[in-house]
C-alpha positions in Angstrom: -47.1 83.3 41.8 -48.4 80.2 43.6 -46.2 77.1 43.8 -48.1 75.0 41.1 -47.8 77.7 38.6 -44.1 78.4 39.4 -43.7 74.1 39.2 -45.2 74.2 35.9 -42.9 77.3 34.7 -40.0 75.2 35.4 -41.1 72.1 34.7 -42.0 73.7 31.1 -38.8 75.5 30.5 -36.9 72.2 31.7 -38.9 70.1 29.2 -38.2 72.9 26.5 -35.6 70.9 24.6 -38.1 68.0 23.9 -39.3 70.6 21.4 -36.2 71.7 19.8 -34.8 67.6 19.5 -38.5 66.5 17.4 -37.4 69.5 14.9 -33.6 68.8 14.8 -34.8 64.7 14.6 -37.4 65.2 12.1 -34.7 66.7 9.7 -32.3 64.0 9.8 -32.4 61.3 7.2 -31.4 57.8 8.3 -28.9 56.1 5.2 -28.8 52.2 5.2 -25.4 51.3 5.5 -25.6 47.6 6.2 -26.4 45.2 3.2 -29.5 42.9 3.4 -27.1 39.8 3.0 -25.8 40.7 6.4 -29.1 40.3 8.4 -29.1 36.9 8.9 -25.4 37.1 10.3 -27.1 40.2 12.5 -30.2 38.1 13.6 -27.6 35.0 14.3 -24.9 36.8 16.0 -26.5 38.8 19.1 -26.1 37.8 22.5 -28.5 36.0 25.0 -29.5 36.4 28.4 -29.9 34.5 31.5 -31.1 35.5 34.8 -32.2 32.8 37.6 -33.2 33.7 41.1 -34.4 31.2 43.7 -36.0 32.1 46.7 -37.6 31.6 49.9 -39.8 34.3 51.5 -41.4 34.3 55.3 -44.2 36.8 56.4 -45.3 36.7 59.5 -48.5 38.8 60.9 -49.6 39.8 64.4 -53.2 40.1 65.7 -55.3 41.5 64.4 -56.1 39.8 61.1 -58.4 41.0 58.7 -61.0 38.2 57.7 -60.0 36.0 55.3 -56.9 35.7 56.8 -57.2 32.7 59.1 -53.2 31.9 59.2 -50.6 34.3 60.6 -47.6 33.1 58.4 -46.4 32.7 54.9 -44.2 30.7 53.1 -43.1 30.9 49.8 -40.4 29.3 47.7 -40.4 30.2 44.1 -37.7 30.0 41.0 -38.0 32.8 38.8 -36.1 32.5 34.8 -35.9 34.9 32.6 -33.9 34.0 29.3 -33.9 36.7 26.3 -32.1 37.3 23.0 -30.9 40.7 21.2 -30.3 40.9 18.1 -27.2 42.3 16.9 -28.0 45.5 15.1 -28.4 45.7 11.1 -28.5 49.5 10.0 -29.4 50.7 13.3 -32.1 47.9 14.0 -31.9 45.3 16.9 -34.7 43.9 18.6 -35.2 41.8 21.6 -37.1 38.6 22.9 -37.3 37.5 26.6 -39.2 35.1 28.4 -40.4 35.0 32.2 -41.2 32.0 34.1 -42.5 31.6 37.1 -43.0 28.7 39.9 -43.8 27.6 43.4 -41.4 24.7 44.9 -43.6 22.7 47.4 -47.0 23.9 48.6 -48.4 27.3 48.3 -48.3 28.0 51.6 -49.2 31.8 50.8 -51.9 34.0 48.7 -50.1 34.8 45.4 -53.2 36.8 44.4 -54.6 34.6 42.3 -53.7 31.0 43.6 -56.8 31.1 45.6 -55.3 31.0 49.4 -57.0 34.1 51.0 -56.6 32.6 54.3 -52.8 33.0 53.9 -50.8 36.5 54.0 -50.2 37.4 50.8 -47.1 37.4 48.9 -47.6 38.7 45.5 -45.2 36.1 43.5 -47.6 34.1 41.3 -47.0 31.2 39.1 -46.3 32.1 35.6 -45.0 32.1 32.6 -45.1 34.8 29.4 -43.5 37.2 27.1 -41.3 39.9 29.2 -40.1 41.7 26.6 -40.5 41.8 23.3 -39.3 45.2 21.4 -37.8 46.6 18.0 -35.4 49.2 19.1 -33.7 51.9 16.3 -30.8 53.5 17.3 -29.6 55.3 13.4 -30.5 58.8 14.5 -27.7 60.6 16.0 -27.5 60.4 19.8 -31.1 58.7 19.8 -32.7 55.7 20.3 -36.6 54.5 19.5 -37.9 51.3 21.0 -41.2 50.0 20.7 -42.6 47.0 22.6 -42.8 45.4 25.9 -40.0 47.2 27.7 -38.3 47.8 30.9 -38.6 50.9 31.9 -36.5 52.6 35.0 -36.5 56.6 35.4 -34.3 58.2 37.9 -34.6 56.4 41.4 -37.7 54.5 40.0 -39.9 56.4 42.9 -41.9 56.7 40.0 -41.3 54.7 37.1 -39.6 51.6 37.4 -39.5 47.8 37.3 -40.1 46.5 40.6 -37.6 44.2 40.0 -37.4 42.7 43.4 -40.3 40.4 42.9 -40.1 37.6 40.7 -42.1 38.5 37.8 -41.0 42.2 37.5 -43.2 45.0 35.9 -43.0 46.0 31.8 -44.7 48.4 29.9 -46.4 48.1 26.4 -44.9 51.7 25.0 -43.1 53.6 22.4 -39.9 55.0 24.1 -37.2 57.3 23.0 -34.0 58.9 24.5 -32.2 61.0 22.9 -28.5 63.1 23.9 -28.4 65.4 21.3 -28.3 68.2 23.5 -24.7 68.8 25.3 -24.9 66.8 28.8 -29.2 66.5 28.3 -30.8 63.3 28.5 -34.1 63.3 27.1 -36.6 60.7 27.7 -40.0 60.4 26.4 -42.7 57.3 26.6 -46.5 56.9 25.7 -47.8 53.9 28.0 -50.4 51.8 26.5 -50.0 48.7 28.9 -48.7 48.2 33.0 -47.7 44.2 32.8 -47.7 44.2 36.7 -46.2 41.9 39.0 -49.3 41.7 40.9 -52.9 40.7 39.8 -56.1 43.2 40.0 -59.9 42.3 39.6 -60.6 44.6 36.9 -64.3 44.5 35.5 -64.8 41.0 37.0 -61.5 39.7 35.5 -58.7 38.5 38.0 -55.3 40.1 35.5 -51.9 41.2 35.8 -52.3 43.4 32.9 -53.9 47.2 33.2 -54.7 49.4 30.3 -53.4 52.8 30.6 -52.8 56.0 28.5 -49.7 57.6 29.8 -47.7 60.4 28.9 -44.2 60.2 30.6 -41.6 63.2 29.7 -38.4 63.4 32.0 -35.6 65.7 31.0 -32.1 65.6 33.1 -28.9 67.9 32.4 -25.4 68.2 34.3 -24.1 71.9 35.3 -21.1 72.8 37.8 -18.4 70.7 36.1 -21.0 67.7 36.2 -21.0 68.1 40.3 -24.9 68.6 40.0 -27.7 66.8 37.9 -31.0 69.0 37.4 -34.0 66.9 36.1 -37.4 68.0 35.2 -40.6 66.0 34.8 -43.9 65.4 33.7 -46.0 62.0 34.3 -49.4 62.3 33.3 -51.5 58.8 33.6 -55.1 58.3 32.9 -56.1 54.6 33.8 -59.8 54.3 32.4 -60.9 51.4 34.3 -59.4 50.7 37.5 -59.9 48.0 40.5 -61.8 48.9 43.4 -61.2 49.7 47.2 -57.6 50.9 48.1 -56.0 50.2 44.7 -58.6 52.1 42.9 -57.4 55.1 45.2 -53.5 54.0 43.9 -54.8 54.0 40.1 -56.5 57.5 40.0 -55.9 59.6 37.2 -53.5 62.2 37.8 -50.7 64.8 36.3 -47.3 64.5 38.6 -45.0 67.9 37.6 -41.5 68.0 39.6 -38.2 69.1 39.5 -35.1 67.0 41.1 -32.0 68.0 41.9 -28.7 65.3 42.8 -24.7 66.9 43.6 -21.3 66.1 45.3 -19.9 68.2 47.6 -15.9 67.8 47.4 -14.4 67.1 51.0 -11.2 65.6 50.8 -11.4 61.6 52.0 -15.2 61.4 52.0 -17.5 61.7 49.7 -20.4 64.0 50.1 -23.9 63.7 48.5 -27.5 65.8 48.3 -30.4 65.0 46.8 -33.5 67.7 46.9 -37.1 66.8 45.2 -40.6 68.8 45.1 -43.5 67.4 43.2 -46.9 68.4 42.7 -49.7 65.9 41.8 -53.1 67.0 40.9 -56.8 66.3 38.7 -56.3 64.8 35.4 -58.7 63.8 32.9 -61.5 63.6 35.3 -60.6 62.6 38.7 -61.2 65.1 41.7 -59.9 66.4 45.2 -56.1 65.6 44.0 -54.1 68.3 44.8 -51.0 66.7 46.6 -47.1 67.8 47.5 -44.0 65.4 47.7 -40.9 66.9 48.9 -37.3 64.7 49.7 -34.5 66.2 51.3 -31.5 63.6 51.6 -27.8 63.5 52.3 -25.4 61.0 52.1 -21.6 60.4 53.1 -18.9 58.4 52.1 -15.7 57.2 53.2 -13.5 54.5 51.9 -15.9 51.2 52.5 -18.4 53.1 54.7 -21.5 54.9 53.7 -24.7 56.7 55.8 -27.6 58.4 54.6 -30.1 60.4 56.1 -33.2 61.9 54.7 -37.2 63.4 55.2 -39.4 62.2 52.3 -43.0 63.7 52.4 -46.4 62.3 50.2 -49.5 64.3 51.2 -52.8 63.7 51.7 -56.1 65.3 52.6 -57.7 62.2 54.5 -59.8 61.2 51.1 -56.9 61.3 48.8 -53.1 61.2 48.5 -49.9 61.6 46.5 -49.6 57.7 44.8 -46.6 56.5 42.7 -48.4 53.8 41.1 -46.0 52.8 38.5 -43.3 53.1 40.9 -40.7 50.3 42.5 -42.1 51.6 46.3 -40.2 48.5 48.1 -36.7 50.1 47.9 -38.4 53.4 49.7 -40.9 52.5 51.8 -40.0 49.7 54.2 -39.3 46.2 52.9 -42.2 45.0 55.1 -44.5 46.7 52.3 -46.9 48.0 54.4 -47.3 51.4 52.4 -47.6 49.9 48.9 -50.3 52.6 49.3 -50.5 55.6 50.2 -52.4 56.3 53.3 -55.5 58.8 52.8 -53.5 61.2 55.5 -50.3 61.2 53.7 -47.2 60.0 54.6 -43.9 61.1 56.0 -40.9 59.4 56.0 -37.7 59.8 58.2 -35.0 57.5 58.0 -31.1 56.7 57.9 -29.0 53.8 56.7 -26.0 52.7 56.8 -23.6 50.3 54.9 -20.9 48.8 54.9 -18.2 46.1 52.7 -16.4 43.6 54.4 -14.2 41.4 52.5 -16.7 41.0 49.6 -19.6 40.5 51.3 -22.0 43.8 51.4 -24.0 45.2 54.9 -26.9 47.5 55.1 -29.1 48.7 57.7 -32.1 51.4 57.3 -34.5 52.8 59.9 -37.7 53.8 59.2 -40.0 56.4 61.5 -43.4 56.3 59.4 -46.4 59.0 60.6 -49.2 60.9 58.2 -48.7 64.2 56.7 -50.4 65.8 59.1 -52.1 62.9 61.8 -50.9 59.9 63.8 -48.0 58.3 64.0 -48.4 55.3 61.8 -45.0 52.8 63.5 -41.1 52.2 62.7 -39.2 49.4 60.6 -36.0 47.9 60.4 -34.4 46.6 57.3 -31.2 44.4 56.9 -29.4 43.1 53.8 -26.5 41.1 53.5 -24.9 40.0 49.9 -22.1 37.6 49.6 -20.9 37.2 45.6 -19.7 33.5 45.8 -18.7 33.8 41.5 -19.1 36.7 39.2 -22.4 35.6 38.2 -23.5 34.4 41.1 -24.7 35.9 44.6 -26.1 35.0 47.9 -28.6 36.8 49.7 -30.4 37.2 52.9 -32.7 40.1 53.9 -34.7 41.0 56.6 -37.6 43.8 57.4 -39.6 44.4 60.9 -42.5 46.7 61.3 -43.7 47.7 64.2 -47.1 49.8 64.1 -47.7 52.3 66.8 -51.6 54.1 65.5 -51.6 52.4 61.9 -53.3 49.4 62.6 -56.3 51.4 64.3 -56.7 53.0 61.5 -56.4 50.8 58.7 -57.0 47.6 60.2 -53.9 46.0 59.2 -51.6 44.0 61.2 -49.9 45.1 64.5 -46.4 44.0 63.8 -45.0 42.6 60.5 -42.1 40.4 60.1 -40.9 39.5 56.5 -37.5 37.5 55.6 -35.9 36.5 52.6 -33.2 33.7 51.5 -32.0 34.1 47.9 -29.7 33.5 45.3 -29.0 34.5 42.0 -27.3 33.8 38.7 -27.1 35.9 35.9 -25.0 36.7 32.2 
């Protein structure tokens, strides 16, 4: 048996229980409990949300520049507010509203997308302001929830689903998602995608938009064995795009089926604390799009002791020099370098080895990673340096300052990007 077919065995028999939940589910009769007089009291008495986050953000190029790009450096200072409501819930109802908004303090000194500075490195934070989530959740089956809406959606490390919440207008998805624990120490997690909100804008059929229309299928199934010491998860992401943007994004939004397995334990060892995490994916054709048949693979350990932590680990995406393994709906910053230079990636794949280290002093929080960034199978594309420091002056309220350096080695040759990269961030947020 080849690899696929034994990833598709397991990933099958991991899903298995998706099966056996829709029967058990489908059988159970939801009784109102709560009176109608009480729903205005429900609708009245939920609780709000606040989250505020001003920053400032430097990028800094080195020659070469690709043409339109007349300026080297960036600068952008933007307030970001999200404020929401939930409902308190009335026979297992609740819903939430949230809204985003967006703006630039002082001169767009940067390309936003869609502010119309090309000649500026861009810095994908554009002014705006909308609905960020707007969704009916019911939660009056046992151990299940249902929500339907504009959603956040995070799965596992977010290497493949997630948020992107670190730039100011995060990601949502239009979907229909439900979790269920019905299963002894099984979470699982199933979501039909009808709409990315991005935190970017695309040219899609002549139309400068955030918004990309998609038909996914996401199923992710996770279960704890060995005393809870090790979580096994299964998964299945299938997305079909329709109509996607051109050039190098078009290569991120292909159509595709991503089948894996992921596996995340302790090891007990007296003081310290000792950590694993194994991954193998395969990514292939799906509904129509041709010459994907890509491997991930992510070997990581981590150890722990008192206010001390490192990590080391060997992350693989493949690539056959025409196509690659993408994670298009994934929060890629918080993997591959803070200096974003692999938003995308590469046609020869990409291999990853790196370490960090952190570290709490007083309150204030340190980390340091290292990147070593080279194809699949091909050059070496350059190292990076990322530093974070986080100082939480209230409860509510934190300080931040962050700072990532590429340096390309055979990259820029190839791609025709800059030579070295420098990206810095000042920031603080408030949030209830």
């Amino acid at each position: 048996m080849n690899a696929t077919n034994w990833m598709q065995g397991f990933v099958r028999a991991a899903l298995a229980p998706t099966v056996t939940m829709t029967m058990m589910l489908g059988s159970t009769q939801a009784m109102a409990t709560d009176p109608l007089a009480d729903l205005p009291f429900r609708l009245t008495g939920g609780t709000p949300n606040l989250d505020v986050r001003l920053r400032y953000e430097y990028l800094k190029l080195d020659s070469p520049l690709a043409a339109p790009i007349t300026r080297d450096a960036a600068h952008a200072t933007t307030i970001r507010v999200r404020l929401g409501y939930t409902t308190a819930a009335w026979n297992g109802l609740d819903s939430q509203l949230e809204y985003e908004g967006l703006d630039t303090i002082g001169d767009d000194r940067y390309n936003s997308l869609s502010n119309g500075r090309s000649n500026y490195p861009a810095i994908p934070d554009a002014q705006v302001h909308e609905v960020n989530q707007v969704w009916l959740r019911y939660s009056g089956l046992p151990n299940t929830q249902i929500k339907y809406g504009r959603q956040r959606i995070n799965l596992d490390n977010q290497r493949y689903i997630g948020g992107v919440a670190w730039r100011q207008d995060e990601q949502t998805f239009d979907a229909a998602y439900l979790t269920t624990t019905l299963i002894p120490r099984t979470t699982v997690q199933y979501a039909h995608l009808d709409r990315i909100n991005s935190f970017r804008n695309f040219l899609i059929s002549g139309r400068n938009t955030d918004q990309v229309d998609i038909d996914a299928h996401l199923i992710n199934s996770s279960t704890s064995v060995i005393g809870k010491k090790l979580n096994l998860t299964g998964y299945g992401y299938f997305l079909d795009f329709g109509t996607v943007p051109g050039a190098a994004v078009g290569r991120l939004m292909s159509n595709s089926q991503t089948l894996g397995l992921r596996a995340i334990g302790q090891v007990p060892a007296g003081a310290l604390t000792l950590g694993y995490s194994l991954e193998y994916a395969v990514q292939q054709d799906w509904r129509g799009s041709t010459d994907r048949d890509h491997r991930y693979a992510l070997a990581e350990a981590t150890v722990g002791w008192k206010k001390l932590k490192g990590l080391a680990g060997y992350e693989v995406l493949g690539g056959n020099g025409s196509t690659s393994f993408q994670t298009p709906l994934g929060t890629v910053h918080a993997f591959d370098g803070w200096a974003d230079q692999f938003l995308i990636t590469p046609t020869e794949g990409l291999r990853r080895i790196y370490a960090s280290f952190g570290a709490t002093v007083a309150k204030a929080s340190l980390t340091a990673i290292f990147h070593d960034f080279a194809a699949d199978a091909g050059p070496h594309f350059g190292n990076e340096a990322d530093l974070l420091a986080s100082y939480p002056v209230l409860d509510n309220f934190t300080l931040f300052a962050k700072f990532a350096a590429y340096f390309a080695d055979e990259f820029p040759v190839v791609a025709g990007q800059a030579t070295n990269v420098q990206r810095g961030w000042l920031y603080a947020e408030y949030k209830f």
